[in-house]
GUMAR-254190 format. One line per 5 residues: number of its first residue (from 1); their letters; for each residue x, y, z of N, C-alpha, C, O. Coordinates in steps of 0.02 Angstrom, whole numbers, plus 50000, padded with zeros to 5 digits. Last residue first. Example, Ala and Ser with C-alpha at 12.3 -4.5 7.8 and 13.67 -1.06 7.14 Angstrom:
<atoms>
2> sa> 50642 49888 50354 50684 49947 50357 50645 50002 50394 50670 50057 50402  50660 49716 50390 50615 49775 50390 50660 49835 50390 50712 49834 50423
</atoms>
This chain:
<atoms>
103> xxxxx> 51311 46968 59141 51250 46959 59219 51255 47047 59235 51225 47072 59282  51379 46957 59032 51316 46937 59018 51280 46954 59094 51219 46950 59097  51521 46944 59092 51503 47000 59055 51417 47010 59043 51392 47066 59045  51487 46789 59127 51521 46856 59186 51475 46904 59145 51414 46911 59154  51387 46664 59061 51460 46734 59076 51458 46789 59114 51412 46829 59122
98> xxxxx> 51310 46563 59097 51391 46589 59151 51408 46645 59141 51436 46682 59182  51228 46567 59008 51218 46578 59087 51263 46585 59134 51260 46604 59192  51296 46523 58903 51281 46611 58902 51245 46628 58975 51235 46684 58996  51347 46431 58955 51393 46459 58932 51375 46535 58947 51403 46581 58977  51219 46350 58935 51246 46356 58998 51312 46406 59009 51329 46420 59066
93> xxxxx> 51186 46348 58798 51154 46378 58832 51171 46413 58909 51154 46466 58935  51301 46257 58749 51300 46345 58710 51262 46386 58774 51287 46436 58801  51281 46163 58807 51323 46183 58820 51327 46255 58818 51345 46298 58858  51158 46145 58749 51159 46123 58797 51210 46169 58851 51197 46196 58905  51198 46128 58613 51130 46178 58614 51135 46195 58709 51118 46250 58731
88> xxxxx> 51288 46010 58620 51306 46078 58599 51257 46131 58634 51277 46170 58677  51160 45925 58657 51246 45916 58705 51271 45981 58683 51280 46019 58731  51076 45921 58563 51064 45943 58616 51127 45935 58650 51113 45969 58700  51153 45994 58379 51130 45929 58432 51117 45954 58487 51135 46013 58491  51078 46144 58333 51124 46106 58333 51116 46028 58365 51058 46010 58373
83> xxxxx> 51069 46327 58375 51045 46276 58311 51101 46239 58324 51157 46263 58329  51005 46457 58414 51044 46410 58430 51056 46356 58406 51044 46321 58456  50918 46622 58386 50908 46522 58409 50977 46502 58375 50999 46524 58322  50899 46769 58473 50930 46717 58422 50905 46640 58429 50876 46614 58476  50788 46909 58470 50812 46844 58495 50859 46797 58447 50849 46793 58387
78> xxxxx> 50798 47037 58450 50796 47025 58519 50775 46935 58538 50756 46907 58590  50860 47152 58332 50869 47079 58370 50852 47070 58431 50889 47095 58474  50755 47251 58260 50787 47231 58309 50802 47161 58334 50760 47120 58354  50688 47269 58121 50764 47324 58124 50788 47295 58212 50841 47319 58230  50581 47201 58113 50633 47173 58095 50684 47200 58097 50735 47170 58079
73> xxxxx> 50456 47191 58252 50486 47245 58202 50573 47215 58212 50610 47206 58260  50401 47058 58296 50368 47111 58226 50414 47166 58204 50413 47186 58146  50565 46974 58264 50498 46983 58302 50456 47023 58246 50464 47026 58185  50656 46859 58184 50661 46927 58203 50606 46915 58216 50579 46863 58196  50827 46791 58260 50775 46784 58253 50703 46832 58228 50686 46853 58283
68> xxxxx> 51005 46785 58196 50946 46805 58239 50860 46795 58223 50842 46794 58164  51083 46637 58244 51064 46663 58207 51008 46702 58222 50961 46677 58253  51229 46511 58252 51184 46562 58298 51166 46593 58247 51205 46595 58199  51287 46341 58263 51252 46403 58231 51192 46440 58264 51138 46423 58288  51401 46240 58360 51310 46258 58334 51326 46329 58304 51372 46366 58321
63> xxxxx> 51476 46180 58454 51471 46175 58384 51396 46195 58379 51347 46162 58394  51528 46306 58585 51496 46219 58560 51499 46234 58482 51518 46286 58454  51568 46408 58624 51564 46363 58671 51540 46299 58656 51532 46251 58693  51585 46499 58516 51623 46488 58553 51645 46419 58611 51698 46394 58630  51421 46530 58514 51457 46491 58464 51551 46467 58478 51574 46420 58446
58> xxxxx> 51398 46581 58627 51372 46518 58611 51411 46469 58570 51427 46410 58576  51468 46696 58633 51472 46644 58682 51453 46586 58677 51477 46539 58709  51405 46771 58512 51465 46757 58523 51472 46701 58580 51488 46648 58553  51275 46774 58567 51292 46745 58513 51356 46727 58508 51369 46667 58500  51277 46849 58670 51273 46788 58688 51287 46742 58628 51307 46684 58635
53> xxxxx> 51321 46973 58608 51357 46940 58655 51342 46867 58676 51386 46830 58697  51174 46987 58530 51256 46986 58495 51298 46957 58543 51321 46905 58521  51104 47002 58641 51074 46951 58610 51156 46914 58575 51184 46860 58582  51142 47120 58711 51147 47057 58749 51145 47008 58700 51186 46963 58710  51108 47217 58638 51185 47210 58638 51184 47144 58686 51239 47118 58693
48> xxxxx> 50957 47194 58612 51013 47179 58551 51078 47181 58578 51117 47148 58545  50909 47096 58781 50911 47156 58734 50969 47170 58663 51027 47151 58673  50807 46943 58755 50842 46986 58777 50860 47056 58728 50841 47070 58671  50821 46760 58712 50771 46834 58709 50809 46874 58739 50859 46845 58759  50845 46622 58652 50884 46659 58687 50833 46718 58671 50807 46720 58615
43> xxxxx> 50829 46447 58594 50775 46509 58613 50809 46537 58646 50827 46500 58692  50899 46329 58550 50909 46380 58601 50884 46433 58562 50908 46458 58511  50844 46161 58471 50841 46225 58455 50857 46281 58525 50811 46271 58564  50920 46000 58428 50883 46030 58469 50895 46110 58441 50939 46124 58401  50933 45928 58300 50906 45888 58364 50896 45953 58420 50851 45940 58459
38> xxxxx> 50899 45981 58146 50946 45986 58195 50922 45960 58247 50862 45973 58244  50874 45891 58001 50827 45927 58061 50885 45942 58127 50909 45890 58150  50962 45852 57859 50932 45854 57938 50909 45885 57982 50954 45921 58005  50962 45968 57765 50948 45917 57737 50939 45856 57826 50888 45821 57825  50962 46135 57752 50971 46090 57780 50930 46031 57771 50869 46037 57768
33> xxxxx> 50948 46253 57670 50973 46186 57647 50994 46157 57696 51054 46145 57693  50869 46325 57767 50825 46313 57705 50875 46244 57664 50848 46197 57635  50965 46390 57842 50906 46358 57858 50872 46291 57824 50857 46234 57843  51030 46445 57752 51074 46411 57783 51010 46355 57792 51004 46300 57765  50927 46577 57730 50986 46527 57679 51007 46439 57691 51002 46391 57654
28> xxxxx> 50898 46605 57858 50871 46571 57817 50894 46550 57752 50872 46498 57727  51032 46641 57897 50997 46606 57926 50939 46590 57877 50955 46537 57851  51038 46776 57813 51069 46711 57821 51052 46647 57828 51053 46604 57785  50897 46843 57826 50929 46823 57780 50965 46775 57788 50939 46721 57776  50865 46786 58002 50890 46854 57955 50896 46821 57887 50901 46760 57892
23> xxxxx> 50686 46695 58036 50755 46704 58018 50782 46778 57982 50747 46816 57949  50577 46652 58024 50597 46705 58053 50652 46735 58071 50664 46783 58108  50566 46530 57964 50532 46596 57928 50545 46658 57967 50526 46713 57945  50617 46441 58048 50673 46478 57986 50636 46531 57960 50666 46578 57934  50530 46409 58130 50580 46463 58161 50617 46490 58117 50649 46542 58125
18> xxxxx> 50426 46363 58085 50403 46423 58091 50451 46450 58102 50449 46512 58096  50496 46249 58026 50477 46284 58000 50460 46365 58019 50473 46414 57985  50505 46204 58157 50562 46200 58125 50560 46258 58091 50595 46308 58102  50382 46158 58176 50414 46196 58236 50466 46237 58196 50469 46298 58201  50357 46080 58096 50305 46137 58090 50346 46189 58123 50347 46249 58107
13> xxxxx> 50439 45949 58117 50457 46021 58053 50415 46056 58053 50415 46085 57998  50478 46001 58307 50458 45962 58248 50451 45992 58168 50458 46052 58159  50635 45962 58398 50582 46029 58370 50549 45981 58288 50575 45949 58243  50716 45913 58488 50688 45885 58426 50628 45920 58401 50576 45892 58386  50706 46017 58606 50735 45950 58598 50688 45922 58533 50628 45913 58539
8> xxxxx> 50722 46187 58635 50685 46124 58614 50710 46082 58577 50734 46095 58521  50730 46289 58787 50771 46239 58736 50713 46198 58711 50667 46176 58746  50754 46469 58804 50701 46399 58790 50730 46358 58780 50781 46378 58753  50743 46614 58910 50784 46540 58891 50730 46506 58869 50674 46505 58894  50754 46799 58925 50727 46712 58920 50733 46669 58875 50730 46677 58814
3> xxx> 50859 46864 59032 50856 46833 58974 50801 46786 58981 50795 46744 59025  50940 47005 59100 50885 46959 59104 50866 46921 59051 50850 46961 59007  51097 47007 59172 51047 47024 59124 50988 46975 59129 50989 46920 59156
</atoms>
């Protein structure tokens, strides 16, 4: 599959900010009481049954929280971020670049 990848390493709180406002519900729940800045952010793009699968893989593969992201039209997931230290975010990322099922 084709995916585009971001990672950002200590995302700043403008950065931060703009990504919880684009959050599902949850995710911005969650978002919103966080009391540390997470050290890095995974930017994942792609199509909704890819996005859910990588979600799963991510979170599987490290300690971090997956959550979708939404674009202009909010009825589709076509990205999640990755939320967590960079060694997790890291891991999560390389995980959803391995999987089999994912290529």
């Amino acid at each position: 599959m084709a995916f585009s990848i971001q990672l950002i390493s200590h995302p700043s709180p403008g950065v931060f900010e703009f990504i919880r406002q684009r959050a599902g519900a949850v995710g911005k729940k969650i978002l919103s009481e966080v009391e540390i800045l997470p050290t890095a952010v995974g930017l994942v793009q792609g199509k909704v049954v890819d996005m859910i699968a990588a979600a799963d893989v991510a979170e599987k593969a490290a300690d971090v929280k997956v959550f979708d992201l939404k674009g202009i039209c909010p009825q589709h997931i076509t990205m999640i971020g990755i939320f967590g230290d960079i060694a997790d975010v890291k891991a999560s990322i390389q995980a959803i670049n391995e999987a089999e099922h994912l290529k």
